[in-house]
C-alpha positions, 0 to 999 in steps of 0.5 A: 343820361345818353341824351348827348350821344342820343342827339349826335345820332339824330342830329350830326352832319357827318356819318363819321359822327354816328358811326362813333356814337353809335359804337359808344352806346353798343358798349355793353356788349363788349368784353375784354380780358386784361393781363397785369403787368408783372413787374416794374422796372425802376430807373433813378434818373438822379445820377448826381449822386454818382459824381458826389460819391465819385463812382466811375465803374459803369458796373456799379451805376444802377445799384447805387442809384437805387440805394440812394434814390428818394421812392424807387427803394421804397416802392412796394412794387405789388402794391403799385401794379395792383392799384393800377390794374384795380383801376383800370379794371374798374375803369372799363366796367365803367365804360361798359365792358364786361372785364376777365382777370387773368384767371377767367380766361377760359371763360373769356373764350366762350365770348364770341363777338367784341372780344379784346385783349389788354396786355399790361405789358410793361411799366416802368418807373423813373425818378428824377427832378423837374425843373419848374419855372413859376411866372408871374406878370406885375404892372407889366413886368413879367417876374420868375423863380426857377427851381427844382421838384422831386418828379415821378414819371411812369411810362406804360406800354399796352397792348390790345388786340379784337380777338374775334377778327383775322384781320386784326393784329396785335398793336402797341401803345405808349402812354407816359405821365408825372406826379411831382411835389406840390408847393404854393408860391406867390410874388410879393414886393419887397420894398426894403430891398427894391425887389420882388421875392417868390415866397414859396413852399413846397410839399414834398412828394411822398412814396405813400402818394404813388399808390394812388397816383397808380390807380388813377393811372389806371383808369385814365388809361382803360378811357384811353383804351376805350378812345383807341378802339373806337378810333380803330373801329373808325378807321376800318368802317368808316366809307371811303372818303368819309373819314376825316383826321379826327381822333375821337375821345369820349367822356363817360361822365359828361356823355360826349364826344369830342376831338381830342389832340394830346391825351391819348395813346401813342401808337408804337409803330409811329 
């Protein structure tokens, strides 16, 4: 199964290369202790309903729209931050790491070498609409249909630190993402009328359907975790002249190691 990383360090070109290969396959002597985070903070970016209900005090604007929002009053915030946790959790087992609750942490201390520390710090939920536009090009001309979708978006803030290095600080991380209704749509030719309709339908985002979409949140973000530490581990050993601008993603699935662009965290101090 580790083929792939196996012939990276055989074979590469770069010292970069191994060195992050060989930071992969070190992977079982790594733990971490994850702090969850506390509470989720919810905010209804659908403030049309305060125009419709002709609410003009400022005071009121957040408890009116939570009253009125679609998900956010009915999201069992307990159960939202334990799927997420539950999977990033069970991501970095995945990944090699030997994983502490919160309620191991002495045991946590014991660990005398690549030591780190995930703090969950902070969730947030927001409700709104995404404006979607599906395209089609038919015999050259280029047919849409805009309309909108229910949209969940959750913004994370973590922060990770190696506990057994002084040089080491305590650094940020943002990573956000959004789950909307699904729909089937297609262009068809409406020879009556001269024209081409978008027949569509849409199956509606429902509340239950979060919960999920938490604990994939989760593990997407422990391989994110992992990208980052191995990218810091880069940055400080890689020799002088020898680090190029490559952020490295691995896939534990696939055993690889590629450049990656978008699908990471995004460093708060930037």
């Amino acid at each position: 199964m580790l083929l792939v990383l196996t012939l990276i360090i055989a074979m590469s070109c770069t010292v970069e290369e191994r060195m992050a290969a060989n930071f992969v396959l070190d992977n079982n002597t790594r733990s971490i202790l994850v702090f969850p985070a506390e509470f989720v903070f919810k905010v209804n970016q659908k403030k049309e309903i305060l125009d419709s209900l002709n609410i003009t005090d400022e005071s009121k604007f957040d408890s009116v729209l939570y009253v009125h929002s679609d998900y956010l009053q009915h999201l069992n915030d307990s159960l939202f931050l334990a799927n997420y946790t539950l999977g990033y959790q069970k991501e970095l087992t995945a990944l090699g790491f030997k994983v502490f609750g919160q309620n191991e942490t002495h045991a946590f201390l014991e660990v005398d070498t690549n030591a780190y520390v995930a703090n969950i710090a902070q969730i947030e939920v927001e409700e709104t609409l995404y404006d979607y536009r599906a395209g089609q090009n038919i015999y050259g001309h280029y047919y849409y249909y805009d309309f909108l979708l229910n949209a969940i978006v959750v913004n994370s803030w973590i922060e990770l630190k190696e506990v057994n290095d002084n040089g080491s600080e305590e650094q940020l991380y943002f990573a956000t993402d959004m789950i909307t209704d699904d729909f089937e749509g297609d262009f068809h030719a409406d020879v009556f009328a001269g024209q081409m309709r978008f027949v569509y339908n849409i199956d509606t985002l429902q509340t239950e359907s979060l919960y999920d979409f938490a604990f994939l949140l989760g593990r997407k973000y422990a391989s994110y975790t992992m990208d980052m530490l191995l990218n810091r581990y880069l940055d400080k050993n890689v020799p002088d002249g020898k680090r190029s601008e490559t952020y490295w993603r691995y896939d534990p699935y696939k055993k690889d190691l590629y450049p990656e662009e978008e699908n990471k965290f995004i460093p708060m101090d930037e």
